[in-house]
N, C-alpha and C positions, 0 to 999 in steps of 0.2 A: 254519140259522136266520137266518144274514145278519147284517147290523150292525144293523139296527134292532129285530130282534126280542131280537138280545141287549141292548143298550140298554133296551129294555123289560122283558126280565127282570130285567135288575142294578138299574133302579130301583124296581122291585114290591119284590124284594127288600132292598133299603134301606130301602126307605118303610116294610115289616114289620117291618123289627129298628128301627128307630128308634118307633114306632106301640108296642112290645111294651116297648123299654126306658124310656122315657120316660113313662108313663103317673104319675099320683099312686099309682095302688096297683100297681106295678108291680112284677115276682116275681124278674125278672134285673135285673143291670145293664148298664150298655151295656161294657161290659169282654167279657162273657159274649157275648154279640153278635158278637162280631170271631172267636170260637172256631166260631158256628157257619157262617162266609161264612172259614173261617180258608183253608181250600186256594188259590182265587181269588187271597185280598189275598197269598200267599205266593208265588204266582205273579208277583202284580202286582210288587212288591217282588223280586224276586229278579231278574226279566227287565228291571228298569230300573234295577237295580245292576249286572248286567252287560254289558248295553248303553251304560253311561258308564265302566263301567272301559275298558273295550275302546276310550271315545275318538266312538262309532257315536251317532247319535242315539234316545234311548228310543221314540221314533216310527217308527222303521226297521222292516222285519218281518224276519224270520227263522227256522229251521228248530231252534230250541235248548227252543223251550215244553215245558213236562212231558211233556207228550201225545207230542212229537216225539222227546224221549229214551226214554221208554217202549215206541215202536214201533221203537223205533233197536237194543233192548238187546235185541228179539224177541219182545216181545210182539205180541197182535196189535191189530184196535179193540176187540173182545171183555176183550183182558187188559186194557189202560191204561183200557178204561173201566171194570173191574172193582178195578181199585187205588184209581183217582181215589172212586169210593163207598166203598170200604174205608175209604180214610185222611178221606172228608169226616165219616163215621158215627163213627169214633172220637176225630176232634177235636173235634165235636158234642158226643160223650159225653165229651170228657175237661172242654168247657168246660162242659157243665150239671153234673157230677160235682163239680168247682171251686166251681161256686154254690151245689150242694146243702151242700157242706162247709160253706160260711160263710169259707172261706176269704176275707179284704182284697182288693181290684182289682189293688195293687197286686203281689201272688203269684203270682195270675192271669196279671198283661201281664207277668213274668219267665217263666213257665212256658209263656206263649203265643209269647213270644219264642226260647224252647229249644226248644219243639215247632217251633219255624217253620227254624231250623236243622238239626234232623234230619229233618225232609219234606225238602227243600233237599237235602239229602247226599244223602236217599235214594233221591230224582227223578235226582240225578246220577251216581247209582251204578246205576241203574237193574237194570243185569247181576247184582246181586248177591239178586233179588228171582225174577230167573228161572225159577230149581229148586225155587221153593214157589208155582208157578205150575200147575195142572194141562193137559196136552197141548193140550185144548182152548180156553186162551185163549191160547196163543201163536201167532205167526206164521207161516200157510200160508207154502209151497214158492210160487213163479213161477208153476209150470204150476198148480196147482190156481187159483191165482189168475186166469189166464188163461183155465180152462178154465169156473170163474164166471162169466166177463164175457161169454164167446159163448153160454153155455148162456139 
């Protein structure tokens, strides 16, 4: 996609959650909002907390993003990209489930904050996700790998 087209994406979608919560007659709030963009901002957040603990500039790249621990623990792009929709679809539904309740904003950004801690754990435990993984999204051998790339 490149840097521009993600650029373009992350702001279509901003301009939709912000366009959706903001309205006068408007059905979510913007609390609700951060649940459904929640993987990304916990991304974004985690990789710039541990990029200053470490001392390194948040701007630095490096090989530690979800996606790269995902494919580190053995999955393969199949499985990380099958996690990554797993856990976007249930933070989704955990944060319209929160709106439908009527639960306070305030309940919400503590429970969106706890969710955000255990995605977090669970990206860096990645291994332990493995065995409820079916054969097929996990990570080819070298040779079959190799043997895709000439074929």
């Amino acid at each position: 996609m490149g840097d521009a087209g993600s650029m373009l994406l992350g702001f279509a979608v901003a301009w939709l959650c912000v366009c959706v919560s903001q309205r006068a007659s408007a059905q979510v709030s913007p609390v609700t909002m951060l649940w459904l963009v929640a993987l990304p901002m916990y991304e974004l957040l985690w990789t710039t907390l541990r990029r200053l603990a470490r001392g390194v500039s948040p701007f630095l790249a490096d090989r530690d993003h979800f996606h790269h621990l995902l494919i580190r623990a053995g999955l393969g792009v199949r499985g990380a990209f099958t996690v990554f929709v797993t856990f976007a679809t249930l933070l989704a539904g955990m944060g319209l489930a929160v709106n439908g309740l009527g639960l306070p904003d305030f309940v919400s950004v503590i429970l969106f904050a706890l969710a955000g801690v255990g995605v977090t754990w669970l990206m860096t435990r990645a291994d332990l996700m493995l065995p409820f993984m079916p054969p097929a999204l996990r990570r080819q051998g070298l040779a079959s790998v190799r043997v895709g790339l000439q074929a």
